[in-house]
C-alpha positions in Angstrom: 112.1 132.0 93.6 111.7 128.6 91.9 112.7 128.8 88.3 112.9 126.3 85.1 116.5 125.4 84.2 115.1 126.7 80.4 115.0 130.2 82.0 118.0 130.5 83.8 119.9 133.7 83.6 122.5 133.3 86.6 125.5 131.3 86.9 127.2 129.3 89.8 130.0 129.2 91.5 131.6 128.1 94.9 128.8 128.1 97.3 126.2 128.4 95.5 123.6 125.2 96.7 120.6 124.3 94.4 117.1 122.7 95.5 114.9 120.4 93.1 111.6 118.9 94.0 110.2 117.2 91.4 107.0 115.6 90.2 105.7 112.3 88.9 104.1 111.2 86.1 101.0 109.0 85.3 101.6 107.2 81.5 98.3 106.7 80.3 99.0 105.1 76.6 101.7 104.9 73.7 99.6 105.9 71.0 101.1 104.3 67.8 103.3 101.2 67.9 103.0 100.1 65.0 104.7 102.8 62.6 103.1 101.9 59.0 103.2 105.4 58.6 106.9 106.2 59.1 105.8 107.5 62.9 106.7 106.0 66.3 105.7 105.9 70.0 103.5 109.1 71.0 102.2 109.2 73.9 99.5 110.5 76.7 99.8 111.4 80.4 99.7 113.7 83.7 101.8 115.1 85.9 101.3 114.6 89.9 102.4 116.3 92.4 103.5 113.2 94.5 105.7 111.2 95.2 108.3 113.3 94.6 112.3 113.3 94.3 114.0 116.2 96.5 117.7 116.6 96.6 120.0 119.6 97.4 123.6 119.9 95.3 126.5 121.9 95.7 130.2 122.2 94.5 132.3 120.2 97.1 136.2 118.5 97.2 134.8 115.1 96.3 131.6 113.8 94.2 129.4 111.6 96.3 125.8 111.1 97.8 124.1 110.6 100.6 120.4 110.0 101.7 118.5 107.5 99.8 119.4 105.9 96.4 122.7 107.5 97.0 124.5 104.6 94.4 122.2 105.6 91.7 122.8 109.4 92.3 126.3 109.0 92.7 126.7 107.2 89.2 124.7 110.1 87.4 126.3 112.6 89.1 129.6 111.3 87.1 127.8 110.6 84.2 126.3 114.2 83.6 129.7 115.8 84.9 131.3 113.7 81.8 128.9 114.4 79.5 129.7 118.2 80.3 132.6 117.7 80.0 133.5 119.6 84.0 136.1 118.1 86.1 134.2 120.4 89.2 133.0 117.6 92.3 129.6 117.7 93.3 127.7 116.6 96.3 124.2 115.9 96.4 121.9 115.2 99.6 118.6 113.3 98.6 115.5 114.0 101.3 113.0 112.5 99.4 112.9 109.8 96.9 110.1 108.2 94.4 110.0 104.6 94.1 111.6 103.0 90.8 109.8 101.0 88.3 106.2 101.4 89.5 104.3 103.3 86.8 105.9 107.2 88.3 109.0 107.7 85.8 111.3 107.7 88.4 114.6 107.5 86.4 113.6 110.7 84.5 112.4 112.3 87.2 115.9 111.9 89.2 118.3 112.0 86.2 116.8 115.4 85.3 116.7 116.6 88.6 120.7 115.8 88.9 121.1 117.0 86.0 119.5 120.5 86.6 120.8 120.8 89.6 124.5 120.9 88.6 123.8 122.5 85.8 122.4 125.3 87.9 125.8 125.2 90.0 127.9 125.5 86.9 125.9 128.5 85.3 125.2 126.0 81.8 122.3 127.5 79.5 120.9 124.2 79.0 117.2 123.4 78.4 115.2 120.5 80.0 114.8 119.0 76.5 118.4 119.7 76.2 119.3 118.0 79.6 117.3 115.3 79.0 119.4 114.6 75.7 122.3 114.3 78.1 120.8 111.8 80.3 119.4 109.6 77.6 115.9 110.2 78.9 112.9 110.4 76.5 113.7 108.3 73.4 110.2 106.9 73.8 107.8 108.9 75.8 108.0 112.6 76.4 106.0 112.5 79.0 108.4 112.4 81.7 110.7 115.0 80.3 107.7 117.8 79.6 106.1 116.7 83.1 109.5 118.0 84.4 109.7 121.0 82.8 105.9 122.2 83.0 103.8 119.5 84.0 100.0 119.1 83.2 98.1 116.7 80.8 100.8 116.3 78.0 100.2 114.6 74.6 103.8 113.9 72.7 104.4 113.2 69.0 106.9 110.3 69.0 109.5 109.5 66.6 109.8 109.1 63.0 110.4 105.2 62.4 112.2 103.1 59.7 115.7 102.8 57.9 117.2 106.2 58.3 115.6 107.7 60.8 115.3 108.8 64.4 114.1 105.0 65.4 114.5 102.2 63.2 113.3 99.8 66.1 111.1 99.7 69.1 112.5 100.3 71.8 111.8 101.5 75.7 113.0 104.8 76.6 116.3 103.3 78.3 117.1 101.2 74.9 116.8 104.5 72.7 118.7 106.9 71.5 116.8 109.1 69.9 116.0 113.0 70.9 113.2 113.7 73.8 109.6 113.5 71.4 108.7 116.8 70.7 104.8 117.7 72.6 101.9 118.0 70.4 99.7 119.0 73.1 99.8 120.5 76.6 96.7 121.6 79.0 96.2 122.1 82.9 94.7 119.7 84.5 92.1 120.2 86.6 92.8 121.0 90.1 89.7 119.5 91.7 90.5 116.3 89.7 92.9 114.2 91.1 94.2 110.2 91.6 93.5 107.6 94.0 96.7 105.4 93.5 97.6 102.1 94.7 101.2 100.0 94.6 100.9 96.8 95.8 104.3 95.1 97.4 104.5 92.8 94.3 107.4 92.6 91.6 108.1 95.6 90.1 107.5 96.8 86.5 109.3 95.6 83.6 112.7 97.7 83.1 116.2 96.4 81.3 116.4 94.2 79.3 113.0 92.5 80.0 111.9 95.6 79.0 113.5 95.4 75.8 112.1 92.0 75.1 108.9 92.7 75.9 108.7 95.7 73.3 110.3 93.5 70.6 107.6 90.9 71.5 104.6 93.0 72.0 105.1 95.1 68.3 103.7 96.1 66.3 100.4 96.0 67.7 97.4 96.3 65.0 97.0 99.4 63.1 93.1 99.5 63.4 93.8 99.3 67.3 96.5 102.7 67.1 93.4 104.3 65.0 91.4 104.0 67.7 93.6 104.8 70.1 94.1 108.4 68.1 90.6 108.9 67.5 89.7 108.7 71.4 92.6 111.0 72.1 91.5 113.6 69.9 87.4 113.4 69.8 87.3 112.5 73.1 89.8 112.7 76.0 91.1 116.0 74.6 87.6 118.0 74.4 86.5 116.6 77.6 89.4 118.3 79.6 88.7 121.4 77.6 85.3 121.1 78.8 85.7 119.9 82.3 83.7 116.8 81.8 85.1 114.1 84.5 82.9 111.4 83.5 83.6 111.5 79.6 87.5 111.6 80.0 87.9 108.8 82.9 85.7 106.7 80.4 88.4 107.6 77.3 91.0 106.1 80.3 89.4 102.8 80.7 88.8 102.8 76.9 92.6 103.4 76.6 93.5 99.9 78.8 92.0 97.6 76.2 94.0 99.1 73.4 97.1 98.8 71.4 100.2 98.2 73.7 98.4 98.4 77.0 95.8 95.7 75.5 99.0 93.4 74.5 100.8 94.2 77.9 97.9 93.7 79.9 98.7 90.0 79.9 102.1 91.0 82.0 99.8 93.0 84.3 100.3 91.7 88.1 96.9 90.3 89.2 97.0 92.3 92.2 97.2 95.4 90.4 94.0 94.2 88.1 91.9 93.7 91.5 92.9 97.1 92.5 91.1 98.7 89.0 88.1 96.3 89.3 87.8 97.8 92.5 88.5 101.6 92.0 85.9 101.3 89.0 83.1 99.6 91.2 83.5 102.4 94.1 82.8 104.5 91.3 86.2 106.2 90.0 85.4 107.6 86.5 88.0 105.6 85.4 91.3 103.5 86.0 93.8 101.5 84.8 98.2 100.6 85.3 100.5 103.3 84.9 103.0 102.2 82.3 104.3 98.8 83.1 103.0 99.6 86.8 102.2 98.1 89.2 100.7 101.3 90.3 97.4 101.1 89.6 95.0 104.6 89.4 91.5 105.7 89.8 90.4 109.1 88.8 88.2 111.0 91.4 86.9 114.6 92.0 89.1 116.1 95.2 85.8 116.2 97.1 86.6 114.2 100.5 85.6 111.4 98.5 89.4 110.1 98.2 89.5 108.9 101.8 86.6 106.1 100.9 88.6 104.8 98.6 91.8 104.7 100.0 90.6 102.8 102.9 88.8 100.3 100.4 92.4 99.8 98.9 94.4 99.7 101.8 92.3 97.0 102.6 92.2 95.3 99.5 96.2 95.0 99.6 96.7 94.5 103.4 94.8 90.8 102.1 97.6 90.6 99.5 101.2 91.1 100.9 100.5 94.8 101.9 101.5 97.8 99.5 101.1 101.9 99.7 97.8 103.8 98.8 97.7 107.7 98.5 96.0 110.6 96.9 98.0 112.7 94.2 96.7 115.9 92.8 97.6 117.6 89.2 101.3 119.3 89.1 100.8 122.3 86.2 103.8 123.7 86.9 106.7 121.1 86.7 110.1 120.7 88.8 110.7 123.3 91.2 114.4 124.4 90.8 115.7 126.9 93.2 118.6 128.7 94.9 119.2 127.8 98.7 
């Protein structure tokens, strides 16, 4: 049976292979960039249950991978075996992969499921929070990190900011080295809610050191802006979920794009992934907007049939724009799947 790395109670050995499937992530907001009151970062979002990263590991006489991405999960193989400080080999075998720097938290998706894999195999009592220390994942949002280890709608505290403490500058996630923000918040989604989601073939969202400059351009953003940002959060996205109102939370959504650092990144926003949310929002998704620094763009729907209208009307849309991939993804509540094989 799947179970969370946090729970663990066996240890590996020769043999011993371990499964991962994990989720994605949709980032919906950083709440507070501005930090005038000694706080940093926060943040909103969901986890999905697709695309997805799937890999098998196991002890072998040599560490490599194969499959897709295998460079990439080669080099954190190495990098959490020295980190552990375990001279054991490991193999992995990737079956699935999610696409990097499109709006799904891809590199915390696959560093943690690495990471829990082999941790799995050598029997460590390490938590997801714990791994994702190890990995340097988190030191901005916690969304990808929490949608790992239980997904759902997640609402993270962010940092404290300012000479002597956690964060004394803002920075991306892959720039930071501060602890995975600790969750304020964390609720279900609703299961008959879901995500019509498009990613254009355009350049793909700011990471690396553009990242970094953008952030150091970008804040802070106005502190009347992060006060609203936290009053539609609380009075208004929040409750609605509680109360299963669809209309009132895909409106907080939209209201979210024009806001804080989504508001002053909007101007990076590819213009292809702009027509995509004028266009979910006039077939009637209750609301829209870019996933991080995207370009996946998402509506939210009821999972009613209704998703197939729309993802015609965007597969359409992008076929007249250099092409791109259009799907429906549901809520994940229940995080990574980690298992024996």
């Amino acid at each position: 049976m799947p179970s969370k790395i946090s729970k663990q109670g066996s240890t590996g050995g020769s043999g011993v292979k371990v499964s991962v499937k994990t989720p994605s992530r949709l980032h919906f907001c950083l709440i507070d960039m501005n930090g005038d009151l000694g706080r940093v970062d926060g943040s909103l979002g969901v986890s999905i249950d697709k695309p997805n990263y799937e890999l098998t590991a196991w002890l072998s006489d040599q560490t490599r991978a194969y499959g897709d991405d295998a460079g990439k999960v080669e080099a954190k193989i190495r990098d959490f075996l020295s980190r552990v400080n375990s001279r054991e080999k490991v193999t992995v075998k990737v079956d699935r992969i999610t696409p990097s720097h499109v709006g799904f938290g891809s590199e915390t998706q696959l560093s943690l499921a690495v990471a829990s894999s082999i941790a799995r195999i050598l029997g460590l009592q390490l938590s997801v929070p714990d791994l994702a220390k190890i990995m340097g994942r988190g030191g901005t949002s916690g969304i990808g990190v929490a949608a790992f280890e239980k997904g759902g709608l997640i609402l993270d505290g962010g940092h404290s900011f300012g000479k002597d403490r956690e964060k004394k500058f803002f920075l991306p996630s892959n720039a930071s080295s501060a602890s995975p923000a600790g969750i304020i918040a964390r609720y279900d989604f609703p299961e008959d809610w879901g995500f019509v989601l498009a990613v254009p073939n355009v350049d793909r969202g700011a990471h690396g050191q553009r990242e970094i400059e953008i952030f150091r351009s970008l804040c802070p953003v106005p502190s009347d802006e992060v006060s609203k940002i936290t009053r539609i959060i609380l009075m208004k996205l929040l409750p609605s979920l509680l109360e299963r109102d669809i209309e009132t939370f895909g409106s907080g959504l939209s209201d979210l794009q024009g806001l804080g650092f989504a508001k002053a990144a909007r101007s990076l926003m590819n213009p292809v992934t702009a027509k995509c949310i004028r266009v979910l929002m006039s077939e009637g998704a209750y609301g829209a907007g870019q996933s991080s620094f995207g370009p996946a763009a998402y509506g939210l729907i009821k999972n009613n049939g209704m998703e197939k209208h729309f993802l015609f009307i965007l597969k359409d849309l992008l076929d007249d724009f250099g092409g791109g991939e259009v799907f429906f993804a549901g809520p994940n509540n229940t995080g990574a799947s980690v298992s024996y094989t």
